[in-house]
N, C-alpha and C positions, 0 to 999 in steps of 0.2 A: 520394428525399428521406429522410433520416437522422433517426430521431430523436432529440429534444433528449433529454438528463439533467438535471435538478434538483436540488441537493443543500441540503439543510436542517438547519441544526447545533441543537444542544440548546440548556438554559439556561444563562446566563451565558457563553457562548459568543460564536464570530462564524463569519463566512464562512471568513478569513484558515485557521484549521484543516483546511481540506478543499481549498486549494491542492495540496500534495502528491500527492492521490488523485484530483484532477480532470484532472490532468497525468499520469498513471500511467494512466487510463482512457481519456484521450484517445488515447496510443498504442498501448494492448494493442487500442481498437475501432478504431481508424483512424477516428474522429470529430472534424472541423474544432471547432478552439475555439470558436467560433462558437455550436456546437449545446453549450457547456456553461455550465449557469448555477445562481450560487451565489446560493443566497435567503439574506435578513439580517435578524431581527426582532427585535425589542426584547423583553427578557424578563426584566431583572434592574429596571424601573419598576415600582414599589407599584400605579400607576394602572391599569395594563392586567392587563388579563387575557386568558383563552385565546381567546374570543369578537372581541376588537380583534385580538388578530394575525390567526386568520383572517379576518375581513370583509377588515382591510388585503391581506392574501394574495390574495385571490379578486380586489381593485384591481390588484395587481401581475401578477396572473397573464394579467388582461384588458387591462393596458394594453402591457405584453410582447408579446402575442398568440401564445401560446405554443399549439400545437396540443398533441396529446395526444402525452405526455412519459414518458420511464423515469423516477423518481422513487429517492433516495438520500436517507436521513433518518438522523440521531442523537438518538439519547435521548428528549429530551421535543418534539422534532419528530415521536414518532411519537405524542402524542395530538393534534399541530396539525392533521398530516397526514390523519387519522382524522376528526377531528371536521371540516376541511374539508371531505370526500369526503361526510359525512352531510347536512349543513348544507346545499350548494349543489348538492349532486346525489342522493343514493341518497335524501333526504327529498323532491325532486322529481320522482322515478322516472323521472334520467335518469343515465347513465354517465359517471362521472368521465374527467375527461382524462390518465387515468395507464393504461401500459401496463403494466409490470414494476416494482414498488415492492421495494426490498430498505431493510430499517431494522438500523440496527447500534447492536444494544446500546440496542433502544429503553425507555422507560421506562412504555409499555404500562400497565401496571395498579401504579402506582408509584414510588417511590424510598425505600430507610432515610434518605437523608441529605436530603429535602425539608423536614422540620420542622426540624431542624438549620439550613436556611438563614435559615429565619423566627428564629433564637435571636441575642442579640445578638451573640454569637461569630461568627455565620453574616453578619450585617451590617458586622462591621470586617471581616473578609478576603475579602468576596463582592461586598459596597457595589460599586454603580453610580458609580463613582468620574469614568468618561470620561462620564457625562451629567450629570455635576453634583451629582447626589445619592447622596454618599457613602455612608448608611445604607440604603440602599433596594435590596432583593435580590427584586424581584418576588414580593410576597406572594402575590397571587391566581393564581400561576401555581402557584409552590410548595404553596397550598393543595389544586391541582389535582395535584399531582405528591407528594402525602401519601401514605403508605399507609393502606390502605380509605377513600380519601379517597371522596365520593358521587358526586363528580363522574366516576371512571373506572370507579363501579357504572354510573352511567347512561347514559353512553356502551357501555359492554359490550352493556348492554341492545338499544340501537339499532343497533349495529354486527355485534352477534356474537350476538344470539341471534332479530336478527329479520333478515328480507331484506336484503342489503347491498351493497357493494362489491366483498367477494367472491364471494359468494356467488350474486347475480344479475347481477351486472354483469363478474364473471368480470377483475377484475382481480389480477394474481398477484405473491400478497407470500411473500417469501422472510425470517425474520429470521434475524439472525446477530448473535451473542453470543461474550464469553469467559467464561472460567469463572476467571481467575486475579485474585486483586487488586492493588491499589497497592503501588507498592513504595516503599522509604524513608521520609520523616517524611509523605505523605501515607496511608502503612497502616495508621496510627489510626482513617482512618476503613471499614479493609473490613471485612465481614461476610461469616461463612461463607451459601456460596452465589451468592455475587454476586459482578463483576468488579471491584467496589469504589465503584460507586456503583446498580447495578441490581443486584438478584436476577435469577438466570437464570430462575426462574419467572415472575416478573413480566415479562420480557420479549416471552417466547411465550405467541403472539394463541390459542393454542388453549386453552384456556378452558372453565369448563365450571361450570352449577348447578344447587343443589338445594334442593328449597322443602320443608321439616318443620315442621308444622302441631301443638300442644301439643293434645290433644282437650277438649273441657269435661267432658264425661259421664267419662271413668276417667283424667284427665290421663297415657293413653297418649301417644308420639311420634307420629303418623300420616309415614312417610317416602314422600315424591314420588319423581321418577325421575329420574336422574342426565343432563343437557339438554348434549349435547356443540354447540359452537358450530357456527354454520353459516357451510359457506364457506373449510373448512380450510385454512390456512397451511402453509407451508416449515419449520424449524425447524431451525437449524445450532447447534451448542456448535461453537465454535475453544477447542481445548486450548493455554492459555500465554498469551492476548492477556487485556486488562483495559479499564476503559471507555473509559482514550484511545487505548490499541495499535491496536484492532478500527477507528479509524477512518485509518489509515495516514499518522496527520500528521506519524510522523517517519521510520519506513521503510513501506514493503509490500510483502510477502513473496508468495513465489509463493503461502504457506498460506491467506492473507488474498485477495491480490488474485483469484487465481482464481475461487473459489466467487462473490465480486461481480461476477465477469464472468458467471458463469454465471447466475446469478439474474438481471441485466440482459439477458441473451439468451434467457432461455427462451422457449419456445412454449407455446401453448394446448395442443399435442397431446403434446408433452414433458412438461409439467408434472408431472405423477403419477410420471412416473420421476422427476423432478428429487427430489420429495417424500421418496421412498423413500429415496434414496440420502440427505440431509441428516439421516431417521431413524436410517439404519443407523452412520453416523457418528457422529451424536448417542448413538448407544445404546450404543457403542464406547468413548467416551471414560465417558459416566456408570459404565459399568461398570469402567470402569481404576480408579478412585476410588470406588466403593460400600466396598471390604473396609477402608480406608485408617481409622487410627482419628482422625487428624486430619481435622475436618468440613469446613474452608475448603474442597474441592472436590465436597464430597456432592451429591446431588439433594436438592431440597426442594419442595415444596408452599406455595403463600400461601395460605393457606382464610383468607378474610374474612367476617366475620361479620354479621349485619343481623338486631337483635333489635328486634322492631312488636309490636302487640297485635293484638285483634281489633275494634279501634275504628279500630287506620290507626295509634295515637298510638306514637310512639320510645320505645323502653327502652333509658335510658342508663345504667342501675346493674344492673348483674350479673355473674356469676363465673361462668364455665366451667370442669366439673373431666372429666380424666382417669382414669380408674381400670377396675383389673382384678375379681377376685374378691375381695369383703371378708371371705368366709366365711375365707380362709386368713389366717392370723395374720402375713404379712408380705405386702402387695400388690405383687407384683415386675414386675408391668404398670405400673401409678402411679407407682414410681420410676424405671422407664427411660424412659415417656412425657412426665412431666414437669421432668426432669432432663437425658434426652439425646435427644429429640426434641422436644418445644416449644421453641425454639433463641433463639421472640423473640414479643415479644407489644405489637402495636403500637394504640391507641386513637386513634380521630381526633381530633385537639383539640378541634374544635369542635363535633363530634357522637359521643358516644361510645358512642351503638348500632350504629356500625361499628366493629367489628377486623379487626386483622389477626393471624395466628398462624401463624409460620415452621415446618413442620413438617418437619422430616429424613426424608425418604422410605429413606433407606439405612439409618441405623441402624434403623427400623420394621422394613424389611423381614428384616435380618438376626434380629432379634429373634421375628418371628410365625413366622419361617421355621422356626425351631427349638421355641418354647414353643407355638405353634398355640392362645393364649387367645382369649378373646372380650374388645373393647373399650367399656366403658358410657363415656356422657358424660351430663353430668347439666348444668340448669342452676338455677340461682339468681338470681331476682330482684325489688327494692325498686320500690314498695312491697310489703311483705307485708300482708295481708291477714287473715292469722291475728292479728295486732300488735292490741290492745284498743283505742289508739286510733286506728288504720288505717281509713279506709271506703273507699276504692276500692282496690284493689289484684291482686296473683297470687296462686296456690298453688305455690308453690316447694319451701317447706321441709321443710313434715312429710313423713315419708314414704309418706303416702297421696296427698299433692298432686301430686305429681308423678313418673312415674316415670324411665327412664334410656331413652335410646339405645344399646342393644347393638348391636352388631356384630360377626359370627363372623369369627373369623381369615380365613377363605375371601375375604372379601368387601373385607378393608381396604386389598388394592392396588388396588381398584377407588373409594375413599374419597379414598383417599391417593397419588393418582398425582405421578413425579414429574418438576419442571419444568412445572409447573402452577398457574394459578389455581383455586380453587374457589370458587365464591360460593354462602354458605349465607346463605338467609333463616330468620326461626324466628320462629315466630308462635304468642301466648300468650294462652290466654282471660283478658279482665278481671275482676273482678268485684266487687260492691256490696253493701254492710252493708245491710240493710233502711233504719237511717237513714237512708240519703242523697234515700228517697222514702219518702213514708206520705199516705194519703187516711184520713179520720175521716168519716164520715158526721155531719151535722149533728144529727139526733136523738141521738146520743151527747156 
């Protein structure tokens, strides 16, 4: 018996896209149509969100009676995909029905252009036009497909840094990306790093956090330990494909379709080589593109950021700075870091003690390679507490309040790694004016 494929397209999408490469895999496997099936869910309705498409999913998949499947995903099918596998299996400590999952060009921990779709430019050219509602480009999907949206922290959480799908249940996902953007009047919308709707970072599941804790007693850093995900992933860069090329809906190339065959065929015992080999490739192409002084193909880092107190409460007012030595009279770390490595700095709309911050891992690297500085990062944040009429608040500002985050040169490829998420937490003592409590003794 054969097993089926599943293929699952991103948002705004359909099935009809992935005709071409259902037909292209049917012959390179010699697998009857029969055994290929193209999932379709609604994703550009206001109403739904990521929650209703999977419950509907886990309906279609049980009334199907689909045994356990190779799985083929696009875009933001790979947070359906993930949070399905959480939801109705790895939260039930039992193994998903997916044998070989490969995601192309998923959108993982992301999208530049999700909050754009929520804009009302994003709702004339996007509108759900064949359901009736013209204006309606799936908001709560989009809000899930935000950068540092909370919702693909906390998924991360569940998926990748605790017992998983991969990880315990030994299912093997392959992703695969391009690195090229859009061409013609849709290149307005790419961003260096990305194939013009995904950041290459954002797409690869390997991941990784760090918890720094602000001290109360010498408002020192205290830095945790850098938590690489569990359950390690595949990781291809394709040199030249963009985010609708990689899914072969108008040709597929030996460059393309191969490597999906191969990721669809792998073995448990295989696997590790498979791994290697998508590294060495990946590392192949990043480096063709590291010296290049045009960024659109560089590597980059997403560090997201999650700034809490020590109450639990969000802090959504603050400023993160870069900088090198202030002693020297020109800080020549500060203007390359914040000029030509911070590339993008993204706020969640609706909670904006997540960011997001595009970091250029190649210009970095080129730059410490040579000047071998140390990196401080400082933070800043309202309420102040030093402020006269302030009573609860931080110590931010003066410079006894709080000190910096250095970092020696040695250590910032290990910070800054690239084609990667980082998720940094930072956690800030509160503190209270005497006003805001006082007891009198009644004899007085």
């Amino acid at each position: 018996m054969t097993t089926p494929i599943v293929i699952l397209h991103g948002w705004s999408d359909d099935k009809e896209s992935f005709r071409n490469l259902a037909h292209k895999l049917q012959g390179k496997l010699e697998r009857p149509i029969t055994d290929l099936w193209l999932g379709d869910y609604i994703s550009l309705d206001d109403d739904v969100n990521v929650d209703d498409i999977i419950d509907a999913m886990q309906r279609a998949w049980l009334d199907a009676k689909l045994p356990t499947a190779d799985v083929i995903i696009h875009s933001t099918g790979g947070l359906v995909i993930r949070h399905w596998m959480q939801k109705y299996y790895v939260s039930k400590n039992s193994k998903p029905p997916i044998r070989n999952l490969v995601m192309l060009a998923p959108a993982n921990f992301g999208s530049p252009l999700a909050h754009t779709g929520r804009t009302i430019l994003g709702r004339i050219f996007k509108g759900d036009r064949e359901g009736g509602k013209p204006f309606q480009t799936g908001t709560h999907v989009l809000k899930s497909l935000e950068m540092a949206s909370p919702y693909t922290w906390q998924l991360a959480e569940k998926d990748r840094f605790a017992p998983n799908a991969f990880s315990k249940f030994g299912v093997r996902c392959t992703v695969i990306v391009g690195n090229h953007g859009y061409k013609g009047l849709r290149s307005l919308a790419n961003k260096d790093g990305s194939d013009g709707t995904v950041y290459v970072a954002t797409a690869n599941l390997n991941c990784a956090r760090l918890p720094l804790r602000v001290k109360r007693q010498d408002g020192e850093f205290e830095v945790g330990k850098i938590e690489e995900a569990r359950g390690e992933t595949a990781f291809l860069v394709l040199d030249g494909f963009d985010h609708g090329s990689v899914t072969g809906n108008k040709s597929c190339p030996a460059k393309l379709l191969n490597p999906i065959v191969e990721a669809l065929t792998v073995t448990q015992k295989n696997f590790p080589d498979w791994k290697r080999k998508c590294a060495t490739a990946t590392a192949r192409v990043t480096n063709k593109y590291s010296g290049e002084a045009d960024s659109d193909r560089h590597a980059f880092q997403n560090l997201v950021v999650h700034v809490i107190d020590d109450q639990g409460n969000e802090v959504d007012d603050y400023v993160i700075e870069f900088y090198g030595d202030f002693l020297e009279e020109e800080d020549e770390l500060a203007d390359v870091f914040n000029q030509k490595v911070v590339r993008g700095v993204h706020a969640y709309k609706d909670n904006a003690s997540y960011r997001s911050f595009m970091i250029d891992s190649s210009v970095l690297f080129r730059y410490i390679d040579s000047s071998r500085e140390t990196l401080s990062i400082s933070l800043s944040a309202l309420p102040d507490i030093n402020q006269e009429r302030t009573l609860a608040g931080y110590r931010t500002f003066e410079d006894d309040d709080i000190g910096a985050l250095k970092i020696p040169y040695q250590e910032l490829k290990k910070y800054f790694s690239p084609h990667r998420t980082l998720f940094v937490e930072i956690t800030l003592p509160r503190y209270q004016k005497p006003e805001v409590f006082s007891l009198e003794n009644l004899q007085n």
